[in-house]
N, C-alpha and C positions, 0 to 999 in steps of 0.2 A: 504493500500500500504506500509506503515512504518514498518507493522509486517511482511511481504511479504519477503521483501528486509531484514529484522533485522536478520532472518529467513533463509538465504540463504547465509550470514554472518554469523550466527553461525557455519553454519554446514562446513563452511571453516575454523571456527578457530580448532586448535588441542589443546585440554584443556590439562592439566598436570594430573589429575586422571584418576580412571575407568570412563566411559561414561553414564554404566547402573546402575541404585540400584533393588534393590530387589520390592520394593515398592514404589509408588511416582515418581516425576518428574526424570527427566534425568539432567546432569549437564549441556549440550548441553540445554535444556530446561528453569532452571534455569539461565543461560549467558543469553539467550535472551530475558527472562521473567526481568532481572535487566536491559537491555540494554534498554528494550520498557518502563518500567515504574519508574525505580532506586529501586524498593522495593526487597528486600534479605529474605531467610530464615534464621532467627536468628537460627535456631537449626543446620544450613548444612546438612541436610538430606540428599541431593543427592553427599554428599561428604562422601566417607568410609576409612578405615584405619585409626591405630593409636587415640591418644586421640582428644579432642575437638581443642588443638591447633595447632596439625598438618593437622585437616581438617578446622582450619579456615586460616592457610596458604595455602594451596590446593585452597580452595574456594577465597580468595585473588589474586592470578596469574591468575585466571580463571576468574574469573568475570573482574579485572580491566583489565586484558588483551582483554577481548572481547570488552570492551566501547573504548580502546582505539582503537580499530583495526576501531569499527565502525564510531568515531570520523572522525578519517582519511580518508575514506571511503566520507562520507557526506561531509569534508570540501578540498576534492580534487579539484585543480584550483581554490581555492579563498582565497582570504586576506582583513586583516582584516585593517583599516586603522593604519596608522605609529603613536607611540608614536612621540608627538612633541617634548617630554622633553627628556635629556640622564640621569640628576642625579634626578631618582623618591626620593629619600630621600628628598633631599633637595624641593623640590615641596609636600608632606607630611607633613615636619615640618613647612612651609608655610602655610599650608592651617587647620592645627591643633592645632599650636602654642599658638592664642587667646582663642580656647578654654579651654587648658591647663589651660594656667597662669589665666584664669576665673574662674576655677571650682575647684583648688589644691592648698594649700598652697602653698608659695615660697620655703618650707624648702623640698618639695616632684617635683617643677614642672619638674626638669631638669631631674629627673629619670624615671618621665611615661615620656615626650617628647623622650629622648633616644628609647625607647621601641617603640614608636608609628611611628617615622619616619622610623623605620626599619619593620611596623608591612604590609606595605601595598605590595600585589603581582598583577603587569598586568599581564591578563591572556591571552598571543599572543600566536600565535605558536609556537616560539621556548621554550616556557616554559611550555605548554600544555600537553603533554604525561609526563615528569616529576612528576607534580601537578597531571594527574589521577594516575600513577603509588603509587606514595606516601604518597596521603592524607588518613588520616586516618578514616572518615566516607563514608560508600559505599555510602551514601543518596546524602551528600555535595559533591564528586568526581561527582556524575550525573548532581547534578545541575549543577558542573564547566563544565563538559562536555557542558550542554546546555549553557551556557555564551556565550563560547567560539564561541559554532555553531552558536547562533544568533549576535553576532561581524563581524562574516563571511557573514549576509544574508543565512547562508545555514539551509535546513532542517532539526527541531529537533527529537529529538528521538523518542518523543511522543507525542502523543495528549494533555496530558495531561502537559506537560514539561514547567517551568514557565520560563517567559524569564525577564531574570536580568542581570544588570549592576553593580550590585556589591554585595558581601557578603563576612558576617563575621562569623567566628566560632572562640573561643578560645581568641588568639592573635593575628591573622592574619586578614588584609581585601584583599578579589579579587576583582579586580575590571575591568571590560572589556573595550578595549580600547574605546568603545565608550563614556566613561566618556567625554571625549576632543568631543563632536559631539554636549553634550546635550545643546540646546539653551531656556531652562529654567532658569532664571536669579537668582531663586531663590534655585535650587538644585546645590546639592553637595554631592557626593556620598562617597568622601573620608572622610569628616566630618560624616556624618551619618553612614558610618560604623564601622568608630574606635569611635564614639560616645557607638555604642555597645560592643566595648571591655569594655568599664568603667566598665560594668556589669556582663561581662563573667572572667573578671581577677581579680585572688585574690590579694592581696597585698603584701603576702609576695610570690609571682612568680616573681616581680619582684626589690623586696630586699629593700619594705617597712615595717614596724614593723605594725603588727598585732593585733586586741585587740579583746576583745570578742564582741563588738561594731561594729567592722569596719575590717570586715572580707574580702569585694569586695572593689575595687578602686573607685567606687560609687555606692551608696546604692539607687537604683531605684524600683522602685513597678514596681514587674511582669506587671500589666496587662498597665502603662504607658512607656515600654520600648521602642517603638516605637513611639508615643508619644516626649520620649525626645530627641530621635535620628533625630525625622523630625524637631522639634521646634529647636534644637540646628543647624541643614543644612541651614533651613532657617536666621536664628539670623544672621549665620556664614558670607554666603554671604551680608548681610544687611551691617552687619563691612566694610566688603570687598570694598565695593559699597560707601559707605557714607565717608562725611569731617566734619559733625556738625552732633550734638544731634537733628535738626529742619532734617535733610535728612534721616536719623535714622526714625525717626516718619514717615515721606513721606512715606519712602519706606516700612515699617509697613504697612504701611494703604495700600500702593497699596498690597501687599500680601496676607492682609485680603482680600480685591476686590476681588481679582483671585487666589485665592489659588487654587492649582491644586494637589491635593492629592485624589487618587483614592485607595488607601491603606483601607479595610475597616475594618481595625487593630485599626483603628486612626479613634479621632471626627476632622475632617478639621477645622470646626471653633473653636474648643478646641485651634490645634493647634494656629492659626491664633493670637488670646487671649492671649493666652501667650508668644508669639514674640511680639506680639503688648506693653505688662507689660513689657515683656523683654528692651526694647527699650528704654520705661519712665524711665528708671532707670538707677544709673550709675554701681550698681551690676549685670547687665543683666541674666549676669551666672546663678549667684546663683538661680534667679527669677525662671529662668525653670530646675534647679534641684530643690525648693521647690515646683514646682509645681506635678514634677514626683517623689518625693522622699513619702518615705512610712509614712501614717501620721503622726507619734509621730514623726520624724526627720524634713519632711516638715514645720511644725510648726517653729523648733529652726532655719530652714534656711530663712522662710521668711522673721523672725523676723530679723535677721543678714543682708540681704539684703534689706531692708526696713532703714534700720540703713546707710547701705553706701550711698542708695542717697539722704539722707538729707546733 
């Protein structure tokens, strides 16, 4: 039914190129081949004229203009609930703030926090067409697409279409109004995503000094990226939550209990473990960057945080 309707939405939108190629899909085919699944032809085959980046602007207007038409389309008559906040900055640097000054020297923390309290986008409607028009991955514009539509309750595009509350590329987190819905005590979407910028930003992007060491704003082992981003969401909230080092521990231990991580990117009891270390200590921080840091680094940081909570 999704390809039915996707399908009878293309052929109302009016692309900016020719419609037919020579050989292969159609661009009219293509728009709803990216609309039903997000995946693109890296070559633009069905786009002609001029060099590669005048048909990868061609295929740009076309493609993003079709998701947004269809967007529209699906989330016609519904809303998505109301941000309860009006300054998301300041609710940002709130919620990201400890794990800054956790994990960065004092002489670097005020330059990433600048960066990070400006780094978070809610994805409502009125910012919605914006954000597909402009972003610069067709993959990540489908996902936001889908955010958006599962915000609304409405229809996603595909069968396949993963339904998220928050994501990061680059230096930016989206994050769907349902962040404010979730009644998980121990998730937090705006930590766990700008957790991921640590690893996606280099250092001199945002006007830190660079060495041939310390190339990313933290230096995390590929395959515990998520990993650090759940173990630091959880920790976060723990802060949040707690008034003693004995409440800290409690709520540790209730986490372990019921850790709820269906992510199967991540060992849940991994995580669990290392919120649990994280808590014993008064370097928390540090504890679960050494634990997700690459090992010759992990080492130097255990050793360092094993040091603060003596």
């Amino acid at each position: 039914m999704v390809a039915i309707e996707e399908k009878s939405h293309v052929a109302a939108f009016k692309v900016a190129s020719p419609a037919v190629t020579a050989t292969g899909p159609t661009i009219e085919e293509e728009v709803e081949r990216y609309i039903r699944t997000g995946d693109t032809d890296p070559y633009l085959a069905a786009w002609s004229g001029g060099g590669f980046m005048e048909r990868a602007h061609r295929s740009h207007d076309d493609l993003r203009g079709g998701l947004v038409h269809a967007v529209k389309r699906l989330a016609e008559g519904r809303a998505h609930r109301p941000l309860p906040v009006d300054d998301t900055i300041a609710l940002t640097r709130r919620k990201v703030e400890p794990m800054v000054r956790g994990l960065f020297p004092k002489v670097e923390q005020d330059t990433v926090l600048a960066m990070l309290e400006r780094s978070v986008v809610f994805v409502t409607s009125a910012s919605i067409e914006p954000i597909l028009l402009e972003y610069g991955f067709d993959s990540s514009a489908w996902n936001l697409a889908n955010l958006h539509l599962a915000s609304l309750g409405a229809e996603l595009l595909g069968a396949d279409a993963p339904r998220l509350v928050g994501l990061s590329e680059e230096t930016t987190c989206f994050v769907s109004p349902e962040y404010f819905a979730d009644d998980d005590p121990f998730a937090d979407f705006i930590v766990h995503e700008a957790a991921h910028i640590f690893h996606n930003c280099k250092r001199e992007t945002v006007g830190l000094r660079e060495t041939r060491t310390r190339e990313w704003l933290l230096d995390i082992e590929y395959r515990k990226r998520e990993t650090f981003a759940y173990s630091c969401e959880a920790f976060a909230r723990i802060l949040e939550r707690s008034r003693s080092p004995a409440e800290r521990r409690r709520l540790a231990h209730e986490f372990a209990r019921e850790v709820r991580i269906s992510d199967d990117r991540v060992d849940a009891g991994e995580v669990a473990h290392i919120v649990q270390e994280a808590t014993a200590s008064r370097g928390g921080w540090k504890v679960i960057l050494g634990r997700c840091a690459p090992v010759a680094r992990a080492r130097s940081i255990s050793v360092r945080a094993v040091s603060a909570s003596r």
